[in-house]
C-alpha positions as CSV (number, residue, x, y, z in Angstrom):
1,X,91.8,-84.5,-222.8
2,X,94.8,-85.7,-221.3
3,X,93.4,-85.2,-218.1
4,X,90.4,-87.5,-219.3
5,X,92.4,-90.6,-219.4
6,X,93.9,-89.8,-216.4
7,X,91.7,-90.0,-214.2
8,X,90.1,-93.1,-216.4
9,X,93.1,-94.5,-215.7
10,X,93.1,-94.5,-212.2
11,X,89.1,-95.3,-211.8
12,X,90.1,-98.3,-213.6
13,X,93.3,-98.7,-210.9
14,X,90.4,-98.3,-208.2
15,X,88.1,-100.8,-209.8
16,X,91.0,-103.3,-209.2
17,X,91.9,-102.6,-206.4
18,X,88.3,-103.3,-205.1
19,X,88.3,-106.1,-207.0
20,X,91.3,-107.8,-205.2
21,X,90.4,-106.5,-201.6
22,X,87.0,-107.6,-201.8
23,X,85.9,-104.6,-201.3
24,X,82.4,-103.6,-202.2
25,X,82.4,-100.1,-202.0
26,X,85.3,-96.7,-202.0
27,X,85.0,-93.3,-201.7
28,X,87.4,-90.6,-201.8
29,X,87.3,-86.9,-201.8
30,X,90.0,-84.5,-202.8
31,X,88.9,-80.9,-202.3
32,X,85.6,-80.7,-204.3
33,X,86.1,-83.6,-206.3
34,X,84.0,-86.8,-204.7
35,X,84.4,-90.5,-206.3
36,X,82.1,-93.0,-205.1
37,X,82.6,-96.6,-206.5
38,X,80.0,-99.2,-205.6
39,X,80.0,-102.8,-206.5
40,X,77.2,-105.7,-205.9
41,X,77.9,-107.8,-203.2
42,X,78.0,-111.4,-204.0
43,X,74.9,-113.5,-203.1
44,X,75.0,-115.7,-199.6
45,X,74.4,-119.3,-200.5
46,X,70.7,-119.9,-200.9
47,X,70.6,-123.0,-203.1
48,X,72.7,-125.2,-205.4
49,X,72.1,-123.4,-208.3
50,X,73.1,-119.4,-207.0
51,X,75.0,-117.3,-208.9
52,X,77.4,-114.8,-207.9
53,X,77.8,-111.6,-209.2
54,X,81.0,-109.4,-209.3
55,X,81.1,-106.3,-210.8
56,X,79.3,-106.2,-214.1
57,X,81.0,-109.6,-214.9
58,X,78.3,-112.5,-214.5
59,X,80.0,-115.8,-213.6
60,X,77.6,-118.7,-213.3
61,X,79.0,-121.2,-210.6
62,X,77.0,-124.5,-208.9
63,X,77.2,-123.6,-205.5
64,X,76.6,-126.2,-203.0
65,X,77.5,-129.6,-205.0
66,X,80.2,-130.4,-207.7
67,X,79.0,-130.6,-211.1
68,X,76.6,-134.0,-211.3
69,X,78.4,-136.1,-214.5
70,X,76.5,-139.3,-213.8
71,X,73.1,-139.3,-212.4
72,X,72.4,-140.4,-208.6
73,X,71.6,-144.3,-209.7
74,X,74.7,-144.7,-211.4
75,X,76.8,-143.6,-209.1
76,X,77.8,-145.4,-206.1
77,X,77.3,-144.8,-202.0
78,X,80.3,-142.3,-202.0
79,X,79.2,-140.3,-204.6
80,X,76.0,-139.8,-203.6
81,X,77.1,-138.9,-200.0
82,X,79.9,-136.6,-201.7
83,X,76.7,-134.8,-203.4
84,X,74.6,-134.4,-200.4
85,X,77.9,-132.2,-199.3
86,X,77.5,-128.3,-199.5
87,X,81.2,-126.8,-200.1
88,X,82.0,-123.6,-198.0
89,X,84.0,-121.5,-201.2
90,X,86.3,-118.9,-200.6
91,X,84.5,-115.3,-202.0
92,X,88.0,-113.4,-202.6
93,X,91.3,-114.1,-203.2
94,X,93.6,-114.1,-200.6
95,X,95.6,-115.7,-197.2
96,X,93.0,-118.1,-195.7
97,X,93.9,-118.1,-191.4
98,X,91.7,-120.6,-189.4
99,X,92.0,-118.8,-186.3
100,X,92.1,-115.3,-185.3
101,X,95.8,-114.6,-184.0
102,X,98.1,-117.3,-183.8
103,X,97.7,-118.3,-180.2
104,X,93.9,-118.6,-180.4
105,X,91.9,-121.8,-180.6
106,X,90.7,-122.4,-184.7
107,X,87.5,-121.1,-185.2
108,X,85.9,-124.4,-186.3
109,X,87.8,-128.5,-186.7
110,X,86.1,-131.6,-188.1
111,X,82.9,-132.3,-186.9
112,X,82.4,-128.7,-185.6
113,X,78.4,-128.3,-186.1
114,X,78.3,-124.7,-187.9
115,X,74.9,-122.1,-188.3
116,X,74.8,-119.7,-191.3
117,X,76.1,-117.1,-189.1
118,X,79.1,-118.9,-187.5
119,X,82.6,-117.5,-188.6
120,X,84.2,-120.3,-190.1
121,X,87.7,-118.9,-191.2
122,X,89.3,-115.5,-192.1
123,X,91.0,-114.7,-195.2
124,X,93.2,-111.9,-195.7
125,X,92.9,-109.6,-198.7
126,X,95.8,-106.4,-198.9
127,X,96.3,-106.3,-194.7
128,X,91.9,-106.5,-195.1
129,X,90.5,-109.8,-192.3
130,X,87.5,-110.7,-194.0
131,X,85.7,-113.3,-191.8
132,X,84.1,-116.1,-193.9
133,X,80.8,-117.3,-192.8
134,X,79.6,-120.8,-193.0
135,X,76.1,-119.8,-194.9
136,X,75.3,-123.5,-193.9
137,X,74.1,-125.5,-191.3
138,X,75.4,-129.1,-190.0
139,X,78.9,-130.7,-189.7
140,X,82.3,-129.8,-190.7
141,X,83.6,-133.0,-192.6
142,X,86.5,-131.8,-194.4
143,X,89.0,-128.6,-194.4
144,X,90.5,-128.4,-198.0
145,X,93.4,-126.0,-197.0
146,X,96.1,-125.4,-194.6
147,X,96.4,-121.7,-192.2
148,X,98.4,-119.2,-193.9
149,X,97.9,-121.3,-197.5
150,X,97.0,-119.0,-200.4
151,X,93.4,-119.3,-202.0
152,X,91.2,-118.4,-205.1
153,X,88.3,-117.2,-205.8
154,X,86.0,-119.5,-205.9
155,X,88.2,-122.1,-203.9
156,X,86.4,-124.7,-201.5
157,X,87.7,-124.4,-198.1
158,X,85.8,-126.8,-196.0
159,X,82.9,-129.1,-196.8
160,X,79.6,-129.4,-194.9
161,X,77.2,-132.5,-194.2
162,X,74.0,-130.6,-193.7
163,X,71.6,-131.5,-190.9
């Protein structure tokens, strides 16, 4: 029984791990033993109203917009141009680095035009680069955080006027 919660214990420890890395799946083998850990990869940014799912946790997030607290008429010009912007949020937790090494150009600056596909930033996870996609098109017209600054889950990291 003992031996039970032991090795419980340590799925759980792996769980975590995964969690904090990012990672969406581990395997390891030790003789004939075999562990193979698989997690759902969150959902790229199709609309405003996606929800990402990690683990068997279900968090319900509006990507794309802030939350609307006054409808578009009330609200002034800014607001409704802050609105049209989609944010680009940071999937893991982790070191965000605008440029690959630290001699190298940044990946994107204001007013960059970006594609879905276009690396926009890398953030670092337990020694892990993961390479952050834009999942957007159009401009670059703000960048919420500084290279080598510390970020969240769920932390916007640059804003996009799409085209």
């Amino acid at each position: 029984m003992a031996q039970k919660n032991n090795d419980s214990q340590r799925i759980k420890e792996l769980v975590e791990i995964m969690k904090q890395a990012g990672l969406l799946e581990i395997e390891l083998k030790h003789g004939d033993d075999k562990i193979l850990l698989k997690r759902l990869p969150p959902h790229p940014v199709a609309d405003a109203a996606a929800v990402p799912v990690v683990g068997r946790d279900v968090l319900t997030v509006p990507l794309g917009q802030a939350p609307a607290q006054n409808s578009a008429t009330e609200s002034g010009p800014a607001d409704a141009q802050q609105q049209e912007l989609i944010e680009i949020k940071s999937p893991i937790v982790g070191t965000f680095y605008d440029k690959p090494s630290p001699d190298s150009e940044p990946y994107v600056e204001l007013d960059s035009h970006v594609s879905p596909q276009t690396t926009v930033c890398i953030v670092e996870a337990m020694k892990v680069m993961n390479e952050i996609k834009a999942e957007a098109e159009g401009l670059i017209t703000e960048i919420m955080v500084k290279n080598g600054q510390a970020v969240e889950y769920g932390q916007v990291l640059f804003k996009v006027k799409p085209d």
